[in-house]
C-alpha positions in Angstrom: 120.5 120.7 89.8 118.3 118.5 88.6 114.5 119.0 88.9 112.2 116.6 90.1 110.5 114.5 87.6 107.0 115.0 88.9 107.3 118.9 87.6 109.2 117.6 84.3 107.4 116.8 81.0 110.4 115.7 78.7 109.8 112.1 77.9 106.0 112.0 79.0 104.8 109.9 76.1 107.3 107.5 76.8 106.9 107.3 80.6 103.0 106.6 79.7 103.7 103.9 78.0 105.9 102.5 80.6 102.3 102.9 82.9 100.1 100.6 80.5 100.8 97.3 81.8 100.6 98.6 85.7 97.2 100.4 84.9 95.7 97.5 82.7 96.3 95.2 85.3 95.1 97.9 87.8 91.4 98.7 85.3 91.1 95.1 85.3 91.5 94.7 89.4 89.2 97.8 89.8 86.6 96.2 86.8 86.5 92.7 89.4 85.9 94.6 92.9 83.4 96.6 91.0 81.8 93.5 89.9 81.9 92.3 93.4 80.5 95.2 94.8 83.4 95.7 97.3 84.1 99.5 98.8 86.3 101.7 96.9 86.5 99.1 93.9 88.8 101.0 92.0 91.4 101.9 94.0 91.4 98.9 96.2 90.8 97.0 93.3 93.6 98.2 91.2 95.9 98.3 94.3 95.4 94.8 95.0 96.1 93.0 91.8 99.1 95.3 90.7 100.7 95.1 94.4 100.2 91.0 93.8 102.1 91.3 90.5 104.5 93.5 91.4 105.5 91.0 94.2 105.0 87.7 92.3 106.3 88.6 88.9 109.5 87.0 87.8 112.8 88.4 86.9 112.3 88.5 83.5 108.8 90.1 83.2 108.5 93.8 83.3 108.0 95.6 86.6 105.0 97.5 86.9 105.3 101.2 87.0 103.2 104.2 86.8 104.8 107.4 85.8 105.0 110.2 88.9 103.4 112.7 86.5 100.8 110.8 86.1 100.2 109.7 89.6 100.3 113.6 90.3 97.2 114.6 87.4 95.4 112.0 89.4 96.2 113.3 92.5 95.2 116.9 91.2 91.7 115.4 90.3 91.2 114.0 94.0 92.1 117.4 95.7 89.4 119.6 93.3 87.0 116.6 94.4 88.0 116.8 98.2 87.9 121.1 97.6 84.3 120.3 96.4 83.0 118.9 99.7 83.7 122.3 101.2 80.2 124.0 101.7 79.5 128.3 102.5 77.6 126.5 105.7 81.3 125.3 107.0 82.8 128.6 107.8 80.6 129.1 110.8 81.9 125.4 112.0 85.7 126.3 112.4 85.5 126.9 116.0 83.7 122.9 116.8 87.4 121.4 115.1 90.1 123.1 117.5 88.9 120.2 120.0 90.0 117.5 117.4 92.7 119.5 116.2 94.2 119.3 120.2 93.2 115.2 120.1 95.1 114.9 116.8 98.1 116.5 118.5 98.3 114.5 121.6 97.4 111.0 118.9 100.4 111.7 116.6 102.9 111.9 119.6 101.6 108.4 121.7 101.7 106.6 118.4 104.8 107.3 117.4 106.4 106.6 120.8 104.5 103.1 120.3 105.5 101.8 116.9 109.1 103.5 117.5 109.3 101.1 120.0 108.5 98.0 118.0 110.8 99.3 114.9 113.6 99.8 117.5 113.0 96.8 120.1 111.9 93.9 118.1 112.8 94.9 114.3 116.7 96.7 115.5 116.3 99.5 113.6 118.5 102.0 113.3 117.4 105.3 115.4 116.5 107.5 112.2 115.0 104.5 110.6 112.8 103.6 113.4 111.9 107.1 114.2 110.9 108.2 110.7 109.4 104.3 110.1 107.0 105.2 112.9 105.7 108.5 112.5 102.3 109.0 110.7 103.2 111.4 108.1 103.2 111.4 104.8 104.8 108.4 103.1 107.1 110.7 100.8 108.1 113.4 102.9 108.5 111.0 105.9 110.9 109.2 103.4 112.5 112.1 102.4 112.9 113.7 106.1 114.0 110.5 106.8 117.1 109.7 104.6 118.5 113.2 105.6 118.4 112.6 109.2 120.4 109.3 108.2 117.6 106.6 108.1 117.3 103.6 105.4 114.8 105.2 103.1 113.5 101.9 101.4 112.8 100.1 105.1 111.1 104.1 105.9 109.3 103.9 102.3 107.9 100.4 102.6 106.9 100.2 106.5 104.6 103.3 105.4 103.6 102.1 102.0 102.7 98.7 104.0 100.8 100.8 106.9 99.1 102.6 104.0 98.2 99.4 102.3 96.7 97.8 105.5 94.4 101.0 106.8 93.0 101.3 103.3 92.6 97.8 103.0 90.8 97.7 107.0 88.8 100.7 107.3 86.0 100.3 104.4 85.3 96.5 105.3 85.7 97.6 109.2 82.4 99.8 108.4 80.8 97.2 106.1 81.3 94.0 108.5 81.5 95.6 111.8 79.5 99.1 111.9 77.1 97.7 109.1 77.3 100.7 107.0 77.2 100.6 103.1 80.5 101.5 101.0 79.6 101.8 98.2 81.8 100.7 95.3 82.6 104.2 93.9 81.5 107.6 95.5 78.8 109.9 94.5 78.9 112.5 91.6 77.8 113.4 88.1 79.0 112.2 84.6 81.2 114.5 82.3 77.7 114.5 79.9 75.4 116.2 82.6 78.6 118.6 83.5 78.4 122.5 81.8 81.4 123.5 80.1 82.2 126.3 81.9 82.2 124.1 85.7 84.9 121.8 84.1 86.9 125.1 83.6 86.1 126.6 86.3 87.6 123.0 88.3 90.4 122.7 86.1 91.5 126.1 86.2 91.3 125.5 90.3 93.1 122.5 90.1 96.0 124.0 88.0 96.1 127.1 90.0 96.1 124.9 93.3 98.9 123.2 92.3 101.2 125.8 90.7 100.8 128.1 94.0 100.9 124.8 96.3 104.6 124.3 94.4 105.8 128.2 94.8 104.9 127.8 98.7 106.2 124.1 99.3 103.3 122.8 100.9 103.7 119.1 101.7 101.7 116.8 99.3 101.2 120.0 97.3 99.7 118.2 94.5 96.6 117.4 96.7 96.8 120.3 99.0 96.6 122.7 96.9 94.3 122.0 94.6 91.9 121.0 97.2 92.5 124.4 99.0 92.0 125.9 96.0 88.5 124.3 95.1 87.3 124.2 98.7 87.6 128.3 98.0 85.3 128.3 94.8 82.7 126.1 96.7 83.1 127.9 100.3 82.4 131.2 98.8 79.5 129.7 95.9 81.1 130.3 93.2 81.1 127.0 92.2 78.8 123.8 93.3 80.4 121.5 90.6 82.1 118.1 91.3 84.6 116.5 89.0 82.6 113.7 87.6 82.9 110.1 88.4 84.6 108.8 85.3 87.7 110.7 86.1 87.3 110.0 89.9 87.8 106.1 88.8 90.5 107.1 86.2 92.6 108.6 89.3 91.8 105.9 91.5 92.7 103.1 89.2 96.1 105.5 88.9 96.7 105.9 92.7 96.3 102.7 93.8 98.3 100.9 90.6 100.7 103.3 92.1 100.9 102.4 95.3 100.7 98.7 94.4 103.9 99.4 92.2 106.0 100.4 95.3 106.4 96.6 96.2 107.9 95.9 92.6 111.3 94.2 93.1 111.3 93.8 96.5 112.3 90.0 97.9 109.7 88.2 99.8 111.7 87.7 102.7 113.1 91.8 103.2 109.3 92.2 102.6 108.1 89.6 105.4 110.7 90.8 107.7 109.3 94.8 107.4 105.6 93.6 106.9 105.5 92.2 110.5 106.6 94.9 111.8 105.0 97.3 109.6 101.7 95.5 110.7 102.6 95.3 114.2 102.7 99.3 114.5 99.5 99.3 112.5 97.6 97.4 114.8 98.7 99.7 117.1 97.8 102.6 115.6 94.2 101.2 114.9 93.8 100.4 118.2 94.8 103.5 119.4 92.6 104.9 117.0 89.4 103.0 118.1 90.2 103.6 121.8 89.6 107.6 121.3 87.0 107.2 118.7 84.8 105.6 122.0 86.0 108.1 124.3 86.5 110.9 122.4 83.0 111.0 119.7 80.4 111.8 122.0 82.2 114.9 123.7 83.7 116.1 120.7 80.0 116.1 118.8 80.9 114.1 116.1 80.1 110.4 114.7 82.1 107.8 115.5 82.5 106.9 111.8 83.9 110.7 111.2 86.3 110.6 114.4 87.8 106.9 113.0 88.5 108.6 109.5 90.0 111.6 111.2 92.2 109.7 113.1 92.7 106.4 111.3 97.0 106.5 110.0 95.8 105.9 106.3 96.6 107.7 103.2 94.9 111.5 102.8 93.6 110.9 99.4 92.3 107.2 100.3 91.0 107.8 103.8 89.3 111.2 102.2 87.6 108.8 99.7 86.7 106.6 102.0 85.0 109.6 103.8 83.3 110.4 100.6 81.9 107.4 99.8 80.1 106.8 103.3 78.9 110.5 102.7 80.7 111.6 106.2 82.3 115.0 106.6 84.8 115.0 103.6 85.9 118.6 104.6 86.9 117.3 108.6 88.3 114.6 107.2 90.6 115.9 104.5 91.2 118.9 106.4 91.9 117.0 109.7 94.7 115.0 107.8 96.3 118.0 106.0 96.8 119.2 109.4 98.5 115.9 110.7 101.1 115.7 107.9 101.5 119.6 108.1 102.4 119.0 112.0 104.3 116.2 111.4 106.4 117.3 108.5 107.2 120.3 110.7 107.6 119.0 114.0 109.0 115.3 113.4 112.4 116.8 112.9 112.8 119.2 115.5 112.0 116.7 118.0 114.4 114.1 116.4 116.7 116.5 116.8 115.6 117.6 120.4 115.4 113.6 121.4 119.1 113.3 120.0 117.8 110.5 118.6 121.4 109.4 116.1 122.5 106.5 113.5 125.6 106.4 114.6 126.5 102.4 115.0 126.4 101.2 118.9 
């Protein structure tokens, strides 16, 4: 059996080079939103420009790509920086989240039923396709889930990369132009000069460790997961106060989101149009959803309205986590909150596939 590339080193040199032209393009994209002083800067940045290349670039110019074992270092960097939001002061709070954790499950359910709808009605999916299309998990084990319950797993892949792309396109400028907050252009943190050595071991070890164990116990997204679970750990109990520092925060971001730009290499315009609407359809939805119990739900539940929209907004768990970081809101709700949505999803989505008889099989 063959093992998945991500956890595979032969070749790596060459797979790097095959990521230059993707993460040029992405530094360059991440060096202009940084200029302009929009949120996120590197990661929207970088998403932007190597999403527009990937779609406009001609047959006979190179596709952009970013090698998966790549992607997942990066990823491993975000989860010991999420793990470092986690503070001793935190364990007394567990008890205040079981209230979001119950909104979170009755959110996941209505918005599926929604955007299933749309995919179905208006876009004729296919049953599996629409289902899995819908459902806000995470983009690769939704895909995966997907294709083995008989759905089309590039129109399941790029309705979620397209969902993905819109919420982390929304959310920071939502809070810039609408709640008048400032997002700042990278989040907070030290430099690798002002860092001791032994608190970059101490996060790379946790990182490494995160990740192994995350892999032995198939966690989902266990590249960000378990890291994270693994740092949060070392700062919970004080061991360790140290964040990565910001120079490879941008490094990962320029990585992640020339990544998920890549995803719309080779792709027609018109199969991309004809997902996109309804892709962004279900993503208005969601968003409205999302608003609607951020104004009921904040005030009872005790928390911000900003922290209750990043909780429950259908983005990306590394990106929406950033955003969180950047607008100094909870970071630990936020990333924790989302590592129990794609936990619940990954394990429920197919039962109740199955439950709903919901088939492929051609009408």
């Amino acid at each position: 059996m063959q093992r998945n590339s991500i956890y595979t080193w032969d070749g790596l040199g060459r797979g790097l080079l095959r990521s230059v032209p993707a993460l040029l393009c992405g530094a360059v994209g991440g060096a202009i939103f940084l200029w302009l002083r929009m949120p996120l800067a590197w990661m929207l940045g970088s998403m932007f420009v190597v999403g527009a290349y990937a779609l406009l670039a001609r047959s006979h110019w190179p596709k952009p790509k970013v090698d998966l074992r790549l992607r997942a270092l990066m990823i491993v960097v975000l989860g010991v920086m999420l793990g470092s939001a986690f503070t001793p002061d935190m364990l007394n709070r567990w008890s205040e989240w079981l209230g979001l954790m119950a909104l979170m499950l009755a959110y996941v359910p209505l918005a599926t039923a929604c955007c299933y709808w749309i995919f179905r009605k208006l876009g004729n999916f296919d049953p599996a396709t629409a289902y899995f299309a819908a459902t806000p998990g995470g983009l690769q084990e939704m895909t995966m889930v997907g294709e083995s319950m008989g759905g089309n797993p590039s129109q399941i892949i790029l309705s979620h990369t397209v969902r993905v792309f819109m919420v982390v396109m929304t959310i920071p400028f939502y809070f810039r132009l609408i709640e008048g907050m400032d997002v700042p252009p990278m989040p907070p943190g030290g430099s690798f000069r002002s860092m001791a050595p032994e608190d970059a071991a101490l996060l790379a070890a946790s990182g490494l460790i995160g990740w192994i164990l995350a892999r032995r116990l198939r966690m989902p997204a266990a590249q960000l997961v378990g890291p994270m679970l693994c740092s949060a750990i070392l700062h919970l109990t004080g061991l360790s106060t140290a964040k990565p520092p910001t120079e490879a925060v941008a490094v990962a971001q320029v990585v992640v989101g020339a990544s998920l730009g890549c995803r719309f290499a080779g792709i027609p315009l018109r199969t991309l149009a004809n997902v996109a609407r309804l892709a962004a359809g279900s993503t208005v939805i969601m968003l409205g959803l999302t608003l609607a119990l951020v104004f009921l739900f904040a005030a009872p539940l005790g928390l911000s309205r900003e922290s209750l929209t990043l909780v429950l907004a259908p983005g990306g768990l590394a990106e929406m986590s950033l955003v969180a970081l950047a607008l100094h809101v909870e970071v630990a709700l936020v990333s924790s909150m989302h590592v129990f949505r794609i936990v619940v999803v990954v394990i429920l989505a197919p039962f109740f596939f199955r439950l709903l008889k919901l088939r492929s099989a051609p009408e």
